[in-house]
C-alpha positions in Angstrom: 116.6 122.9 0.5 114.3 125.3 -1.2 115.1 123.7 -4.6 115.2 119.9 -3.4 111.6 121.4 -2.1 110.5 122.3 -5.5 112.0 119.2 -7.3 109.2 116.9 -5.2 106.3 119.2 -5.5 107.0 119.1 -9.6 107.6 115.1 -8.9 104.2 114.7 -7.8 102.0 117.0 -10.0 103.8 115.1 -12.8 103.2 111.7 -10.9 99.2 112.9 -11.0 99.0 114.0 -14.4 100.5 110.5 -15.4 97.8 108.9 -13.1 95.4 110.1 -15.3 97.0 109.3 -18.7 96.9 112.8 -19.5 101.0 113.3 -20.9 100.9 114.4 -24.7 101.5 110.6 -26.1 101.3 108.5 -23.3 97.5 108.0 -22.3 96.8 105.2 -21.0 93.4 103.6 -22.4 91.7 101.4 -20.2 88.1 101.2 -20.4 87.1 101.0 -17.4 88.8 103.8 -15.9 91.1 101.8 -13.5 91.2 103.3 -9.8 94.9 104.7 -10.4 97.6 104.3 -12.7 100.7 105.5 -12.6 102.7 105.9 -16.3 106.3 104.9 -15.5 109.4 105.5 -17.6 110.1 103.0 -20.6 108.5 99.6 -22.5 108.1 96.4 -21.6 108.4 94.3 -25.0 107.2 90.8 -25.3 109.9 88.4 -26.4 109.3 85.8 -29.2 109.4 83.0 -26.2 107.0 83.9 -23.5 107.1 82.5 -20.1 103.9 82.5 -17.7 104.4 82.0 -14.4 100.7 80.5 -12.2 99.5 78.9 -9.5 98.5 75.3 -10.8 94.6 75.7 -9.3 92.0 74.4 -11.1 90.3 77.7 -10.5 92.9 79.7 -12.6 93.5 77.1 -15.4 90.7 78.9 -17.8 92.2 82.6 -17.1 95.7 80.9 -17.9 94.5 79.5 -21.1 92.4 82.8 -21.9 95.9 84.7 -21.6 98.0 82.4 -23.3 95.6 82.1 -26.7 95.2 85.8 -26.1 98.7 86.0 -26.5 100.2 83.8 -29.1 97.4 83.8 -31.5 97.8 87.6 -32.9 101.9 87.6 -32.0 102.4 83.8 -33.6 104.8 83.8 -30.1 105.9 80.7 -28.4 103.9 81.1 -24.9 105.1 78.5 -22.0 103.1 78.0 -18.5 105.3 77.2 -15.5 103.9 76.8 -11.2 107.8 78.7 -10.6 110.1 80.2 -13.4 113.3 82.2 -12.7 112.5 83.8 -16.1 108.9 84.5 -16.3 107.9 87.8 -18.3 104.8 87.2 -16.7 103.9 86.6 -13.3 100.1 86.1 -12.1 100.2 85.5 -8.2 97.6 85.0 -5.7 97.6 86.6 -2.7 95.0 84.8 -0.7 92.9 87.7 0.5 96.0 89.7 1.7 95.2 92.5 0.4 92.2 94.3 1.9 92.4 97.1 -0.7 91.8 95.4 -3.3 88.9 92.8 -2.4 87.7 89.6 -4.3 87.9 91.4 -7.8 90.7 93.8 -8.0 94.6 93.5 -8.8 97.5 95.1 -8.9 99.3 95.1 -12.6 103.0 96.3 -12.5 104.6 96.8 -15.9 108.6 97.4 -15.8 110.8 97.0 -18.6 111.7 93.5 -17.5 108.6 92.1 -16.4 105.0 92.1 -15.9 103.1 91.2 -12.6 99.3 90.8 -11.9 98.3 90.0 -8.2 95.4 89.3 -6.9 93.4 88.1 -4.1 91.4 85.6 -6.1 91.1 84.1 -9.8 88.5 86.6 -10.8 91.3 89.7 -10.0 93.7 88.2 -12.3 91.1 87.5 -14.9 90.1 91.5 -14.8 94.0 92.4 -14.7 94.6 90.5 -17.8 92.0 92.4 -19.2 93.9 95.9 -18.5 97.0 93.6 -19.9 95.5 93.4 -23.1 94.1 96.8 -23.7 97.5 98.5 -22.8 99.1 96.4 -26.0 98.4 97.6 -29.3 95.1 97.2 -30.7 96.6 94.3 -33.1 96.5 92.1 -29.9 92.7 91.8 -31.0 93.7 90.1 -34.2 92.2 86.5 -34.4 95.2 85.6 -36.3 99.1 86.2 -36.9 99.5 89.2 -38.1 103.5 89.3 -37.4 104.4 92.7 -36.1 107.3 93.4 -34.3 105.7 96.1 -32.3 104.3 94.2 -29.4 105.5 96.8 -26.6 103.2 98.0 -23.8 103.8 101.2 -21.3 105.2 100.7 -18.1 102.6 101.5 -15.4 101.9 101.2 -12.1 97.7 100.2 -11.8 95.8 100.0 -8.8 92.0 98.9 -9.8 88.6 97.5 -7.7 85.4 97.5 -8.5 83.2 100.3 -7.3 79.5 98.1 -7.5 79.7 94.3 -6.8 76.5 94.2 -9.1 77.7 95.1 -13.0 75.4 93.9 -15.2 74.0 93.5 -19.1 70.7 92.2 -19.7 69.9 90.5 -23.2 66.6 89.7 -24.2 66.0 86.7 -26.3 62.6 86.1 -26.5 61.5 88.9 -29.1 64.5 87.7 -31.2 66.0 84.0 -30.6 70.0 84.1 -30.5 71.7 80.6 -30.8 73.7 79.4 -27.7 76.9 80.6 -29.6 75.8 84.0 -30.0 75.0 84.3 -26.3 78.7 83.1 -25.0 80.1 86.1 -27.5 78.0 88.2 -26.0 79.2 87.1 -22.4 83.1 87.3 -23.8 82.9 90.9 -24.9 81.3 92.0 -21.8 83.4 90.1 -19.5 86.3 92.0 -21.4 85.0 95.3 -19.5 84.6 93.6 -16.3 80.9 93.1 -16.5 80.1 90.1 -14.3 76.5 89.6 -14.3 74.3 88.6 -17.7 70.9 88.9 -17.0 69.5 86.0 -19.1 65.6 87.2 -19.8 64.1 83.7 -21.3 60.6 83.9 -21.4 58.1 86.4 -22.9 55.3 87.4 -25.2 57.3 86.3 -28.2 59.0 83.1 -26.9 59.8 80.9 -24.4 62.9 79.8 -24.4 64.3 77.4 -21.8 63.3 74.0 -21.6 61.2 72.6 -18.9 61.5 69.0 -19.1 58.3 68.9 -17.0 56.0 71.3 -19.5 56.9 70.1 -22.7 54.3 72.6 -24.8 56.3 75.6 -23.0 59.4 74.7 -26.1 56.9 72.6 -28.6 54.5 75.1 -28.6 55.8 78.6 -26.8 58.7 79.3 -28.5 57.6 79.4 -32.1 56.1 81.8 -33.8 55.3 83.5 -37.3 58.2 85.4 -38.6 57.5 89.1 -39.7 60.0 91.7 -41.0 59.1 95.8 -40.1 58.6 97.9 -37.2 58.1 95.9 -34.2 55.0 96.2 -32.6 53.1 97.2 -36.2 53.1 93.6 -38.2 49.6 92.2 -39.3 48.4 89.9 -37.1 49.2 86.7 -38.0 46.7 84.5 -40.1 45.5 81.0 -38.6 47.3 79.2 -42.0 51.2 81.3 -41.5 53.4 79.3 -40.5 54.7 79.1 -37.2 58.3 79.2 -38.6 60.8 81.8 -36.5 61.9 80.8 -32.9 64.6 78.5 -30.6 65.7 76.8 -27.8 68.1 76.5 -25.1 67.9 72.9 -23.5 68.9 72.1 -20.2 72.6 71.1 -21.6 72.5 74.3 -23.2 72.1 76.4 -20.1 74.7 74.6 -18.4 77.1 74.9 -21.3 76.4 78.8 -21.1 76.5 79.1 -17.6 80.0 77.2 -17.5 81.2 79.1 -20.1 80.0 82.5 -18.2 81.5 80.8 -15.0 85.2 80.7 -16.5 84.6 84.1 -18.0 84.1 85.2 -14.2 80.3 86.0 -15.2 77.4 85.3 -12.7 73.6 84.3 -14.9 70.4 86.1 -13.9 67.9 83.7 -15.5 64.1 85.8 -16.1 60.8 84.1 -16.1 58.8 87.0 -16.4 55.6 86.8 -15.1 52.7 87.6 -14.5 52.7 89.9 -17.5 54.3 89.3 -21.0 53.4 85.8 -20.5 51.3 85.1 -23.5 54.1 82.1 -25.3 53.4 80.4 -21.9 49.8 81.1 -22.2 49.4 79.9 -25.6 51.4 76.5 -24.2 48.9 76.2 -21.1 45.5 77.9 -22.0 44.6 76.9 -18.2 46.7 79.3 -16.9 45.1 82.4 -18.5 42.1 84.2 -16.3 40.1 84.8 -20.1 37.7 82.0 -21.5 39.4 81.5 -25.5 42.8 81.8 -24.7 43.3 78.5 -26.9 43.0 80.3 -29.6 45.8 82.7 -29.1 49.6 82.7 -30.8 52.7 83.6 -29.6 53.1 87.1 -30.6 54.9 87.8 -33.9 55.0 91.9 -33.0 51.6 93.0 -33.8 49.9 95.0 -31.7 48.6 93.3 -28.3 48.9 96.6 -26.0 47.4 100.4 -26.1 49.3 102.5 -24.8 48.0 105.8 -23.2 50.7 108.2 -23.2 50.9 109.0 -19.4 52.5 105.4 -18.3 49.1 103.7 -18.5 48.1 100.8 -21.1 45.5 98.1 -21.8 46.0 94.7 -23.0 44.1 93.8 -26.3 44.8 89.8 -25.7 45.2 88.4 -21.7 48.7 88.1 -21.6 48.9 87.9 -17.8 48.8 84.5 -16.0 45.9 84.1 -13.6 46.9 85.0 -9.6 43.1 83.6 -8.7 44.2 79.7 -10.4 45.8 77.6 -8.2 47.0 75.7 -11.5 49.0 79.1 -11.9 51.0 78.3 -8.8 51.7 74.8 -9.2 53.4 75.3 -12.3 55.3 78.0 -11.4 56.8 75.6 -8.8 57.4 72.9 -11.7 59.4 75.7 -13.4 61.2 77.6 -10.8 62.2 74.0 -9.8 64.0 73.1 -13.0 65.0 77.0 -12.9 66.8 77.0 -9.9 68.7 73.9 -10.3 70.2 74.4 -13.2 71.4 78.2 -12.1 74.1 78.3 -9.4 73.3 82.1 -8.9 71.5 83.1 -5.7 68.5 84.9 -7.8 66.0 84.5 -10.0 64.3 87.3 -11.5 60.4 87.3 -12.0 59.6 90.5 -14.0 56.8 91.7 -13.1 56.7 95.0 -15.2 53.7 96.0 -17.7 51.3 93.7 -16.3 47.9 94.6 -17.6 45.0 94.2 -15.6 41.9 95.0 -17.4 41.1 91.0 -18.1 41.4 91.0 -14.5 38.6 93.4 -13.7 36.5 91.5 -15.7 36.9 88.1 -14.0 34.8 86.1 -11.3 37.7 84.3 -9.9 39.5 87.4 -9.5 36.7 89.0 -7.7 36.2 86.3 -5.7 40.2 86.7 -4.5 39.9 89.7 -3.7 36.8 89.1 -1.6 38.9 85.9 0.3 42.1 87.7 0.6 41.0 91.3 1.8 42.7 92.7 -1.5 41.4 96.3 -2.3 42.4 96.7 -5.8 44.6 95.2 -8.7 48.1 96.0 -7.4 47.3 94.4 -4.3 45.8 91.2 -6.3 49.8 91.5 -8.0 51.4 91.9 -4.8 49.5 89.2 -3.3 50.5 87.1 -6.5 54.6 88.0 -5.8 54.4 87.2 -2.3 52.7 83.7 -3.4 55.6 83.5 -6.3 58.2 84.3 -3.6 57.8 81.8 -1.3 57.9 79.5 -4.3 61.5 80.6 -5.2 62.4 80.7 -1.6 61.6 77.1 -1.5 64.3 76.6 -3.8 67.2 78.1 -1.9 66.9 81.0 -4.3 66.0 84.9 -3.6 63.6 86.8 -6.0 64.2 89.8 -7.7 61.9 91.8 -9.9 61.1 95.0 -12.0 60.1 97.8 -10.0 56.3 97.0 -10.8 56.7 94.2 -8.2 57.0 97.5 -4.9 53.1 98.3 -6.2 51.4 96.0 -4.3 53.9 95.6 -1.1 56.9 94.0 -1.7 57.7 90.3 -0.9 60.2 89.3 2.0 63.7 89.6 0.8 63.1 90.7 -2.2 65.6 92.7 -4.3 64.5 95.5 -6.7 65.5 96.5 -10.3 64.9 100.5 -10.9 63.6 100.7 -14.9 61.0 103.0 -14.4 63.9 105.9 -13.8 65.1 105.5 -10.4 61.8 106.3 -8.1 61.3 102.4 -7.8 65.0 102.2 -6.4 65.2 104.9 -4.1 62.0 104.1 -2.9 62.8 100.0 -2.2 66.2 101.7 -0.8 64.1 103.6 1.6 62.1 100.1 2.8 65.7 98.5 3.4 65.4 96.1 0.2 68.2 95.7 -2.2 68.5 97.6 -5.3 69.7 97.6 -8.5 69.7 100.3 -10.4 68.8 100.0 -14.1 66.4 102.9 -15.2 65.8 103.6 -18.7 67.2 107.4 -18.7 70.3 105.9 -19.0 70.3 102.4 -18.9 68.8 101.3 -22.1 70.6 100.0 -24.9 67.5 99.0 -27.1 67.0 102.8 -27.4 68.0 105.2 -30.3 71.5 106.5 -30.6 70.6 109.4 -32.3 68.3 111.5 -34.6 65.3 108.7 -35.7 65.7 110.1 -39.0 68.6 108.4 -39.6 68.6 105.4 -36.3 66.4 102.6 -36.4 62.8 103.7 -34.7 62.1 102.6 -31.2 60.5 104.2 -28.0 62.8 106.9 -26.7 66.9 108.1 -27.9 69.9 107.3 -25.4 72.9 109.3 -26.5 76.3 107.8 -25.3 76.9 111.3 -23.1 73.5 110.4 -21.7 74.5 107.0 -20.9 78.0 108.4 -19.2 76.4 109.8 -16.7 74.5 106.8 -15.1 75.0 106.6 -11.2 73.8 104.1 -8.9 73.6 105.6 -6.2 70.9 108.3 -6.6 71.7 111.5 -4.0 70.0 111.1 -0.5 69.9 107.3 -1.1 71.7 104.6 1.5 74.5 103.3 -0.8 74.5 100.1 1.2 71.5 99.0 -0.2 72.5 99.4 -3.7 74.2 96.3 -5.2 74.9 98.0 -8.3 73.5 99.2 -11.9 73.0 97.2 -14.9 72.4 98.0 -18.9 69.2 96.5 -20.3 69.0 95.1 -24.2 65.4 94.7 -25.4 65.2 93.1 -28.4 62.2 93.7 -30.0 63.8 95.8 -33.1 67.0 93.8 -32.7 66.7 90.3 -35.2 70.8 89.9 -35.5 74.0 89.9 -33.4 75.4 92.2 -35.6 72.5 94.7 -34.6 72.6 93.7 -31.2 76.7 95.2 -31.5 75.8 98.2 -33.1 73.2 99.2 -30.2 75.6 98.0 -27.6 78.9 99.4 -28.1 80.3 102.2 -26.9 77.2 102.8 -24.9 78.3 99.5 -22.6 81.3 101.0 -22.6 80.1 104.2 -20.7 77.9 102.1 -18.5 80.9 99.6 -17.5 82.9 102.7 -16.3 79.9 103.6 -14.6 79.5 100.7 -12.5 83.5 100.2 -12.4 85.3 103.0 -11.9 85.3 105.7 -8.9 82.6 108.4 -9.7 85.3 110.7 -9.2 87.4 109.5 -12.0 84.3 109.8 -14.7 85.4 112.2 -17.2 83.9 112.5 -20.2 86.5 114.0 -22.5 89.1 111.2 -21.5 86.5 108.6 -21.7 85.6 109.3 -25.3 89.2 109.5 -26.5 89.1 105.6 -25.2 86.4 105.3 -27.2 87.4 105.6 -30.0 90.8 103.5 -29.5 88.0 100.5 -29.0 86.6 101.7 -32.1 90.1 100.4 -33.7 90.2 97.2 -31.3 86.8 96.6 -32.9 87.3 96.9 -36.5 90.1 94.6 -35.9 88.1 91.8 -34.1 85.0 93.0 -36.6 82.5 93.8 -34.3 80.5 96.0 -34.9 79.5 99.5 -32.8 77.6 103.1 -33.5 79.0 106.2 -34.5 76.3 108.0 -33.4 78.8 109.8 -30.6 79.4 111.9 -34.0 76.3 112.6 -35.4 75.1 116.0 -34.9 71.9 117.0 -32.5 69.4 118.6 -34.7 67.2 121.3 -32.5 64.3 122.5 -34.8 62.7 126.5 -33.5 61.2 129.9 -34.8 62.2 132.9 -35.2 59.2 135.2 -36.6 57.4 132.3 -37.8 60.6 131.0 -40.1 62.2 127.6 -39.5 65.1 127.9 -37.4 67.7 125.2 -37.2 70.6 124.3 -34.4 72.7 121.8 -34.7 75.4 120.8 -31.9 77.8 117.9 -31.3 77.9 115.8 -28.2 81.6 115.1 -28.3 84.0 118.0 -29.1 86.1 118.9 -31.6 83.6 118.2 -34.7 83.2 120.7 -37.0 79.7 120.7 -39.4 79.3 120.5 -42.5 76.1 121.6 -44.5 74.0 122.0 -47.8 70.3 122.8 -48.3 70.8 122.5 -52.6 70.5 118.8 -52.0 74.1 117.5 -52.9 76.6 115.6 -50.5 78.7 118.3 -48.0 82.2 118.1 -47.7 84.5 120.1 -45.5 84.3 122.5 -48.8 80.8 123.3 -48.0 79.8 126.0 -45.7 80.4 125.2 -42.0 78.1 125.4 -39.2 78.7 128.2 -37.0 75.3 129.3 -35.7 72.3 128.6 -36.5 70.8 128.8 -39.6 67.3 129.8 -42.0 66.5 127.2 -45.0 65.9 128.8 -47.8 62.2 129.4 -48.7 62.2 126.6 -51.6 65.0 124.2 -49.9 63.2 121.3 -49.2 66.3 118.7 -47.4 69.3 120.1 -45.0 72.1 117.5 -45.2 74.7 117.6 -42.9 78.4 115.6 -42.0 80.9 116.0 -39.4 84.7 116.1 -39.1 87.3 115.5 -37.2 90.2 118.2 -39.1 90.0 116.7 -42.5 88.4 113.5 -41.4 84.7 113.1 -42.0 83.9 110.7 -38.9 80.2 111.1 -39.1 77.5 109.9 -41.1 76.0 112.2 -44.0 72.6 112.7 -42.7 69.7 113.8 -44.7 67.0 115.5 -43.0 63.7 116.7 -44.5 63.1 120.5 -43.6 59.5 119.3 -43.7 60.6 117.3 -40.3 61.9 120.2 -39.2 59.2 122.4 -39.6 56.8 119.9 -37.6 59.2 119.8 -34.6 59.5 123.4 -34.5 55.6 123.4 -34.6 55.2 125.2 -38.0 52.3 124.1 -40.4 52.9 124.5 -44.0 
C-alpha cells in the first residue's frame, strides 16, 4: 500500500513539473503561457498526406485555410480537408458552447502519437489552438517555403488554455509615419499569432490624417501630406512655405474594409482613433474654421518640428493651436460628418476619441471660449474639455457606438458610458475603476513599445527606456482595484521615431511578447526565467520568417556612481546567465578580455569602456561603446 502510495505522489509531482515544461529537454514553448499543459509520453509525426477533419461553416473556412497553407507550404505535404474522415491526423471540432471552462476563446489541443485534436467552443478557439499547434513544431514550420525536412514531429501534450482579459490589445500609430495597407495586415498577422485580438488603429493626428471622409475631402487632399524630414523627431527645421509637401498616405474607405476583413478572419477586433480635441492640427490645416486662433490658414501639417514646450512636471504649452475649437458649433457638426462615415465602416462597438495632451493656452486667450464658459457655468479649461467629451459622446452614441478615450478625457467629468484607457501610469484607471466606468489598462511604465529598449547610447533616442523585464511585469488589474471593471491591457506603438516596418519589428518584438502573456496567461503562471527561454526560441522562428526583433534583453545596464569623487561603474544583466566582457584601451572585448565581476574604476586617461555579453562562448549581445565622459555626467562628476 505504502509503496503504491508513493508511486502516485511521484506520479503527480512529475505530472506538475511536465505542466510547466520544466523536464531537462522537453519544455514546451508556447508564448502565451497556456493555462496548463501536460507533456505526455512520445511524438506525433505528420505524415507526407495530411488529413484535416472541420466543420464545413463559413465561419471556420479562413482558420481551415490558415492551417492548411500553414502546413504544406514549409513541409511541401499533401494537406486534404474533409466535414468527417476515419483517418484524420487532425481533428478541429466545435463544441457549441459546451464547455463552460473554456469560454468563447479557449481550446483544448490533445497531441497523441496518432492524432491531433483541437476543440473549441467557437471558430476564434480553434484559430488560437492552431496557434499553440504551430509553435510546438519545429521552428522550420515558419519557413515561407519547402524546405524538406523530415523532422516534422511535435511533443505529445495535453493543453488546457483561456484567455485571462477579453481586452488584448496593440495600438499602432500611423499618422507620424504612414504604413501602406499591406504593412498594417502583417502587423495584424503577427499579433494575432499571440492571440492579440484588438488593433487599435490611431488614424488621425498632428502629422496626418489618414482615413478618408468622403464627406471632407481636404481632410486626405490636404491633411495627410506633409514635408518629409529625416533626424530626431520632434527637432527638424520647420518647414519652409516652398518644401514640398511630399511624405504621407491614405487608407480609403475600401481600404478600411479590406483591413478590417482581413483582421476579422485573423479573429482581430479594430479600434479606429480620431483623436481630438488635441493633436489635431492635419485636420486643422484641412478646415481652418475649426481652429479657436485667427491665422490658422497658414499652418502645415507637422513634419516633427517643434509645436509643444514641455515643462518637465507633466505640464506643456502649444506653440501652434493644435486643438479644435469646443466654443464652434462648426466643430461639432463635423465631428458628426466624421464619426458618421467612422462608425459605419467599423463593426466594433467603440470608437476611441483621444483626448490626451490637449493644450489649452489658445484657449485662454479666446472670446468664444470665454463666452462658453460664461453660458455653460464651466469654471476652468478641463471643464471647457469635459464639456467638449460629453458633446463628442453623444455624437458617437448617435451612431450605435460607445466612446472610449485617453485618460485625459476623466479631467473634466467623464461622459456617460464612457470607457477609459490608463496611459498616464495607472491613476487614470484605477480612478475610472472607482467611478464604475470601464478600463483598459495601457500605462506607459510598461506599456510602451515606442520607448527605448536599452542604454540611449546605443538605442534610438526617444522619451523614456522600457526594458523587456519591465514590460513582463505589466498587470491589469492594479491591487485594491474591482477586476470587473477592467476589460483588459493593451501595448501602445507611437510612431514618431519609427519611419519603417522593419523598425516598427525591432521595437515590438519580444516586448509584445511579454505583454501578450500578460494579458493571456494566468498571473500565477508569469515567470520570467521560463518566459525568456521562449524568447529566444521566437528569436529562431523569427530569423526564419525574417522579422525582425531587439536584443536588447542582452545588453548590459550601465549604473554610473562615486566613490571618493572617482567614476564608479556597475554594470548588470536583466536576463541571467550573461557573463561581461570589458576593455577601457579602446579595442573590441572578447570572452579573452577581463570579465566583469564587480564593479569597476576607469583608468585616469581611459576615455571609452566597451563592453559585450555571452552566453558560454556565445557572444549574444551587442558590443557597446560607451564614453566615460557619459558616465561621468550621470554619476554627476564635472571634469
Amino acid at each position: 500500500m505504502l509503496k503504491k502510495r508513493l508511486i502516485t505522489i511521484l506520479s503527480c509531482c512529475l505530472t506538475g513539473i511536465y505542466a510547466i515544461g520544466q523536464i531537462p529537454g522537453g519544455h514546451v514553448n508556447i508564448i502565451p503561457e497556456p493555462v496548463t499543459v501536460i507533456r505526455g509520453e512520445g511524438y506525433f509525426k505528420l505524415p507526407v498526406s495530411i488529413s484535416i477533419e472541420a466543420p464545413a461553416l463559413p465561419a471556420l473556412q479562413p482558420v481551415i485555410q490558415f492551417l492548411k497553407q500553414r502546413l504544406s507550404v514549409p513541409t511541401g505535404y499533401n494537406v486534404t480537408i474533409a466535414v468527417q474522415s476515419a483517418n484524420a491526423h487532425i481533428r478541429l471540432i466545435l463544441d457549441k458552447k459546451a464547455d463552460p471552462v473554456i469560454g468563447s476563446e479557449g481550446y483544448r489541443l490533445a497531441v497523441t502519437p496518432g492524432m491531433i485534436t483541437i476543440r473549441a467552443n467557437e471558430p476564434a478557439g480553434l484559430f488560437y489552438g492552431i496557434q499553440t499547434l504551430l509553435q510546438l513544431l519545429p521552428n522550420e514550420i515558419e519557413s515561407e517555403i519547402a524546405i524538406g525536412t523530415g523532422k516534422w514531429e511535435l511533443p505529445c501534450v495535453d493543453i488546457t488554455d483561456y484567455p485571462r482579459f477579453g481586452w488584448r490589445g496593440l495600438m499602432f500609430d500611423v499618422s507620424r509615419h504612414f504604413f501602406t495597407k499591406k504593412e498594417v495586415m502583417d502587423f495584424i498577422d503577427q499579433m494575432a499569432r499571440y492571440k492579440f485580438n484588438l488593433f487599435h488603429w490611431s488614424l488621425t493626428n498632428d502629422e496626418g490624417w489618414r482615413i478618408e471622409i468622403k464627406t471632407l475631402p481636404n481632410l486626405t487632399k490636404k491633411g495627410a501630406w506633409r514635408t518629409d524630414k529625416t533626424g530626431y523627431f520632434g527637432t527638424f527645421s520647420t518647414p519652409l512655405p516652398d518644401e514640398p509637401l511630399n511624405y504621407g498616405g491614405f487608407y480609403t474607405q475600401d481600404d478600411i474594409k479590406e483591413v478590417i476583413q482581413y483582421a476579422k478572419d485573423h479573429f482581430v477586433n479594430i479600434l479606429p482613433e480620431v483623436d481630438v480635441p488635441g493633436h489635431s492640427l492635419a485636420a486643422i490645416v484641412s478646415y481652418p474654421e475649426l481652429s479657436c486662433t485667427p491665422g490658422a490658414e497658414k499652418y502645415r501639417v507637422r513634419s516633427g518640428e517643434k509645436i509643444m514646450e514641455w515643462h518637465g512636471d507633466g505640464r506643456f504649452t502649444a506653440l501652434v493651436d493644435n486643438s479644435l475649437c469646443p466654443a464652434n458649433e462648426k466643430v461639432y457638426a463635423f465631428l458628426d460628418k466624421v464619426f458618421t462615415e467612422v462608425a459605419a465602416l467599423f463593426p466594433f462597438d467603440y470608437i476611441h476619441v483621444g483626448g490626451d495632451e490637449c493644450a489649452k493656452n489658445f484657449w485662454e486667450k479666446s472670446d468664444a471660449i470665454k463666452s462658453l464658459m460664461k453660458k455653460e457655468g464651466l469654471k476652468t479649461m478641463h471643464e471647457v474639455q469635459g464639456y467638449f467629451e460629453k458633446r463628442v459622446g453623444k455624437i458617437i452614441a448617435s451612431k450605435g457606438k460607445k466612446l472610449i478615450g485617453w485618460d485625459e478625457i476623466l479631467e473634466g467629468g467623464l461622459a456617460e458610458n464612457a470607457a477609459v484607457m490608463s496611459w498616464r501610469g495607472e491613476k487614470g484607471g484605477i480612478e475610472a475603476a472607482k467611478l464604475k466606468h470601464d478600463v483598459v489598462m495601457s500605462p506607459s511604465t510598461y506599456a510602451y513599445l515606442d520607448y527605448m529598449q536599452g542604454d540611449v547610447i546605443i538605442e534610438p533616442r526617444v522619451y523614456s527606456t522600457l526594458r523587456l523585464n519591465k514590460a513582463y511585469q505589466f498587470d491589469p488589474v492594479p491591487p485594491g482595484v474591482d477586476a470587473k471593471y477592467i476589460k483588459g491591457g493593451q501595448a501602445n506603438i507611437w510612431t514618431e521615431q519609427i519611419p519603417n516596418t522593419r523598425h516598427l519589428q525591432y521595437m515590438t518584438w519580444p516586448r509584445a511578447f511579454a505583454i501578450a502573456e500578460c494579458v493571456w496567461s494566468p498571473k500565477e503562471k508569469k515567470n520570467w526565467d521560463s518566459f525568456v527561454r521562449k524568447v529566444e526560441q521566437q528569436f529562431k522562428r523569427y530569423d526564419i520568417r525574417e522579422i525582425k526583433y531587439a536584443l536588447s534583453m542582452y545588453d548590459p545596464i550601465f549604473t554610473a556612481k562615486t566613490n571618493n569623487g572617482q567614476l564608479l561603474v556597475e554594470l548588470a544583466t536583466e536576463t541571467t546567465g550573461l557573463d561581461i566582457y570589458y576593455s577601457f584601451d579602446n579595442s573590441f572585448p572578447d570572452r579573452f578580455y577581463p570579465k566583469y565581476t564587480k564593479a569597476v574604476t576607469p583608468p585616469k586617461d581611459a576615455v571609452m569602456l566597451k563592453v559585450i555579453t555571452y552566453k558560454g562562448n556565445q557572444p549574444v549581445g551587442r558590443m557597446i561603446a560607451m564614453p566615460l565622459e557619459e558616465m561621468n555626467k550621470r554619476a554627476g562628476i564635472k571634469k
